[in-house]
C-alpha positions in Angstrom: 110.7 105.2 110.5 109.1 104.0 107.6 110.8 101.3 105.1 110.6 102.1 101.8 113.2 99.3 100.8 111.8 95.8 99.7 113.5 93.3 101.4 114.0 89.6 100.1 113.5 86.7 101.3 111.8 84.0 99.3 114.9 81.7 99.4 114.0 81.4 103.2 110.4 81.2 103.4 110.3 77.4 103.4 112.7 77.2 106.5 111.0 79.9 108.5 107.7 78.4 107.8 109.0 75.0 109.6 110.6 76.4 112.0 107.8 78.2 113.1 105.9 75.5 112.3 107.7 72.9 115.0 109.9 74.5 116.6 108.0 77.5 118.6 110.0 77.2 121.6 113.0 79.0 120.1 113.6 82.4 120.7 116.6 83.8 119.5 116.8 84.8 115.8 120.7 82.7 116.0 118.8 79.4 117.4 116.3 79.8 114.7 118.9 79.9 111.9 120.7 77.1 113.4 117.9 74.8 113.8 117.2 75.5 110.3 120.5 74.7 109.1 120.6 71.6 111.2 117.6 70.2 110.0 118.7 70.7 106.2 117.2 74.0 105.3 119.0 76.8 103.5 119.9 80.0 104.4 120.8 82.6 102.4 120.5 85.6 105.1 121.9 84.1 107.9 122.9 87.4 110.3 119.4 89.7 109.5 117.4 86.5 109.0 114.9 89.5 107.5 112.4 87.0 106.4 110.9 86.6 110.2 109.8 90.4 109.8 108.3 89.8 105.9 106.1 87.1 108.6 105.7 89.8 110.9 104.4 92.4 108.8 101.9 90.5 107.0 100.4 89.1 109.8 101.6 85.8 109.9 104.2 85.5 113.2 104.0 87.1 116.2 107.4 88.2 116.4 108.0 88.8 120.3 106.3 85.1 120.7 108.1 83.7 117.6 105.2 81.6 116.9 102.5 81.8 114.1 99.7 83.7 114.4 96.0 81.9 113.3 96.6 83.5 109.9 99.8 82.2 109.9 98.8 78.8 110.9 96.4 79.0 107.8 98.7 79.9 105.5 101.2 77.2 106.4 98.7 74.8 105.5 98.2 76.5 102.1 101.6 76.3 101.7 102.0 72.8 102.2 99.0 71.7 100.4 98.8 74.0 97.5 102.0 76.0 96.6 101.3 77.9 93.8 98.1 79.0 95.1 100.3 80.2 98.1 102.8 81.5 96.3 100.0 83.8 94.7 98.6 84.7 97.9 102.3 86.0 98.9 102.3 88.1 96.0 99.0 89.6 96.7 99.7 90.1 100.4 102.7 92.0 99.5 101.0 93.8 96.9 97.5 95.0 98.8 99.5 96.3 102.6 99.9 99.3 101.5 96.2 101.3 101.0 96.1 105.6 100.2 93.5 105.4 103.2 96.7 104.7 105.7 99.4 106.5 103.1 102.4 106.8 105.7 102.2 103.1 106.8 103.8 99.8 104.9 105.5 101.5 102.4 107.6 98.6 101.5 104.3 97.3 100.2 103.6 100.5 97.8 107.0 100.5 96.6 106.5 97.0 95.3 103.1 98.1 94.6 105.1 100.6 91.9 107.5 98.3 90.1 105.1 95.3 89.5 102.8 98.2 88.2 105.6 99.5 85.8 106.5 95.9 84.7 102.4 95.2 84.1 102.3 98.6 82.0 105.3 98.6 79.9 106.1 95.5 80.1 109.9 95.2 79.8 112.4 94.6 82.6 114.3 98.6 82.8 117.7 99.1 83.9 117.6 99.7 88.3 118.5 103.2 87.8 115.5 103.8 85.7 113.0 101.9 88.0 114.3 103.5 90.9 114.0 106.9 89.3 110.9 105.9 88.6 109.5 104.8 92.3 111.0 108.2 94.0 109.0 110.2 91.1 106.0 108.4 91.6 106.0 109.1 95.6 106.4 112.6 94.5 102.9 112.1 93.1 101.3 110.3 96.1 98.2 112.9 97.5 99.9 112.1 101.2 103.7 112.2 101.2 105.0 109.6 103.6 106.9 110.8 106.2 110.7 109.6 106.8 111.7 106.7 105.1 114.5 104.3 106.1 116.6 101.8 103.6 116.3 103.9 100.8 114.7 102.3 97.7 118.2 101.1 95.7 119.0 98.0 93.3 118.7 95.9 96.4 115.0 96.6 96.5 114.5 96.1 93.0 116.2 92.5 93.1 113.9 92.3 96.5 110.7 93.0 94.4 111.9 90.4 91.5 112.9 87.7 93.9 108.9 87.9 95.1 107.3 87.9 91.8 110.0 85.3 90.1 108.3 81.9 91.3 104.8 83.0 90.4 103.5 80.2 88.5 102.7 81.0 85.4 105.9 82.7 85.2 105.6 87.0 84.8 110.1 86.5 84.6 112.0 84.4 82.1 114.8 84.7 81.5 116.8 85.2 84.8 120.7 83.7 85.1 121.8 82.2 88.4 125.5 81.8 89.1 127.2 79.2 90.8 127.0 81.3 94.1 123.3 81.7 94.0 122.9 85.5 93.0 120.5 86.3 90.1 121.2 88.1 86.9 118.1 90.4 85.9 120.1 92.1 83.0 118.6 89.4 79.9 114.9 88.7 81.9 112.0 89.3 80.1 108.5 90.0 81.8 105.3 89.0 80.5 101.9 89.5 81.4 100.2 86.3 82.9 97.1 85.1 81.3 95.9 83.5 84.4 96.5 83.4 87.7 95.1 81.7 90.7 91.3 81.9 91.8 92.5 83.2 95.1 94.9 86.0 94.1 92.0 87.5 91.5 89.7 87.2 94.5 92.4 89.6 96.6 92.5 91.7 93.8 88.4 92.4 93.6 88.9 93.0 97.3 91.8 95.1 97.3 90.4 97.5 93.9 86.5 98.0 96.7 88.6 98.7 99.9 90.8 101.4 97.9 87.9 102.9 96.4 86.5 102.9 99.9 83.3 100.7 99.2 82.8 97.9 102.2 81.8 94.2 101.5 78.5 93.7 100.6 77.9 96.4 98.9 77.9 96.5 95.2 81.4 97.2 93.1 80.5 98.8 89.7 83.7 97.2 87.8 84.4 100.1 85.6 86.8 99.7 82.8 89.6 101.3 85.1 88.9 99.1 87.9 89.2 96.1 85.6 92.9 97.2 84.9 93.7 97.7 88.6 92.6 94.1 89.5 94.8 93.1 86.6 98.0 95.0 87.4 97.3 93.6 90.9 97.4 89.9 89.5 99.8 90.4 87.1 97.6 89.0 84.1 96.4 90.5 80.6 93.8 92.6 80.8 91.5 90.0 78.5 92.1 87.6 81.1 89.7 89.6 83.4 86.2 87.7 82.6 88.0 84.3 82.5 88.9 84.7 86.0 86.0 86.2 87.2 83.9 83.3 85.9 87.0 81.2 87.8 86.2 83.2 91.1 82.8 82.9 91.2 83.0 78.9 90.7 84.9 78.9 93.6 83.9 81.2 96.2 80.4 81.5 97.2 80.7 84.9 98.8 81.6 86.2 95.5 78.1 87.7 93.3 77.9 89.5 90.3 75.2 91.6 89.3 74.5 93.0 85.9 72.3 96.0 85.8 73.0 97.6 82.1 76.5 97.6 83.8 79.0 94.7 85.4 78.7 94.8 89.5 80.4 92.2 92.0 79.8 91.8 95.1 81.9 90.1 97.7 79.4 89.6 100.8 82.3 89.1 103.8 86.4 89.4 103.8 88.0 86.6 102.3 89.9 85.1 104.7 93.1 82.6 104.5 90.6 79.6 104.9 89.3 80.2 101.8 91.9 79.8 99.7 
C-alpha cells in the first residue's frame, strides 16, 4: 500500500550516510545501527531505523544490497563538501517524488508536498489537527484519488515534515524548543518565507514546475506568473526572490537559458543531475 505518513529521519542521515559510505558489507538493519553507535553516531530510531527507506525511496541506496546507488555516491559527496547546498537538495528531493502524472505513487512526497505549501501560503505554523484536516481535504481535491493508503497522515507526520524543513539554511522555522530528551516543541515556531535559497534547489524547482506541466527539457518554459509561485512554494522563498535566483541559476549552470520573447522563457537543455550541484 501506499504511505501517506512522512516519516523522519534527519537526526540519522549523517550516520546512515557513513555507514553506507564504509561500511557496505553489513546487511542487517541491527549491525547497521550498531556499527553506527560504535563508531560514535546517534540514533534516535534505533528498532525501524526508517531513515534507510527515506535512502531507498529517493534513489540513493539499494536497499536489498545496502550499498549506495551512483546517485547516492554523488550525493554523499555533496554532503560532505557542501551541506547546506545538500541539505537543499533533500528538501527538493522530498518535495518533487511525487508528480499528478504518476498520482497513486510516493505519496509521502505529496503529503509533504501539502504542508510546506500551506506554511509558504499562510505563512504561520497551525495547530496538527488543522494541518492534518487540511492534507486529507486537499487529497479530496486530487483529479486521481490514490488508492489505499498506509500510516495515516497524524501529528507524527507533521513533526516528520518539520523535522525535514527545520535545518534548511536560511532558516523557514524559528522558534522550535528542544527538551532535554531530544523531542521538539512546534507549539511557539514561527515560519517565514526564505529570501534565498540555494542555486541548486531553484534549479530543481524550474525542473520540477516543466515536468508537472508536462513540457520535456529543451524545450522552452513560458514562466507565467503562476509558475513563478510554484517554483517558489517549491523552494520555500518570497515570491520577489524569484529573478534573484534565476540570475543565481543561470551563473551557475550552463544548461540553464532564458529567452525573452515579449514574455520570460527558460530553458533547461538536459536533466540536472546530482553532479551538478
Amino acid at each position: 500500500m501506499s504511505r501517506i505518513h512522512v516519516l523522519k529521519g534527519f537526526s540519522d542521515l549523517e550516520g546512515a550516510l557513513w555507514v553506507m559510505k564504509y561500511h557496505p558489507e553489513l546487511k542487517s538493519r541491527s549491525d547497521i545501527v550498531n556499527t553506527i553507535l560504535e563508531n560514535g553516531w546517534s540514533v534516535t530510531d534505533r528498532s525501524r531505523f526508517e531513515i534507510l527507506q527515506l535512502l531507498s525511496e529517493w534513489g540513493f541506496v539499494n536497499l536489498q544490497k545496502r550499498r549506495f546507488t551512483a546517485r547516492g555516491n554523488e550525493f554523499y559527496s555533496l554532503w560532505e563538501m557542501k551541506r547546506d547546498i545538500a541539505i537543499d537538495v533533500l528538501h527538493g528531493v522530498q518535495y518533487g517524488l511525487w508528480s499528478r502524472h504518476d498520482a497513486e505513487q510516493n505519496l509521502a512526497s505529496w503529503s509533504y508536498q501539502i504542508v510546506c505549501d500551506y506554511l509558504w501560503e499562510y505563512r504561520v505554523l497551525p495547530k496538527d489537527k488543522a494541518l492534518i484536516n487540511y492534507v486529507y481535504e486537499m487529497r479530496e481535491d486530487l483529479n486521481e484519488t490514490p488508492g489505499d493508503t498506509a500510516n495515516a497522515f497524524s501529528s507524527k507526520s507533521v513533526n516528520g515534515a518539520y523535522d525535514w524543513i527545520l535545518p534548511l539554511s536560511p532558516f523557514v522555522l524559528e522558534g522550535v524548543s528542544e527538551s532535554l530528551d531530544g523531542k521538539r516543541n512546534f507549539t511557539k515556531a514561527n515560519f517565514a518565507r526564505r529570501n534565498f535559497c540555494s542555486p541548486a534547489l531553484f534549479l530543481m524547482g524550474l525542473s520540477w514546475v516543466a515536468r508537472e506541466t508536462g513540457i520535456s527539457y529543451g524545450e522552452l518554459v513560458e514562466m507565467t506568473d503562476e509558475r513563478r509561485l510554484h517554483v517558489c512554494r517549491f523552494c520555500l522563498i518570497e515570491d520577489s526572490s524569484f529573478d534573484l535566483m534565476l540570475n543565481q541559476a543561470l551563473n551557475r549552470f550552463d544548461f540553464l537559458k532564458t529567452q525573452q520573447i515579449g514574455r520570460l522563457f527558460v530553458i533547461i537543455q538536459r536533466e540536472p543531475q546530482m553532479a551538478d550541484f
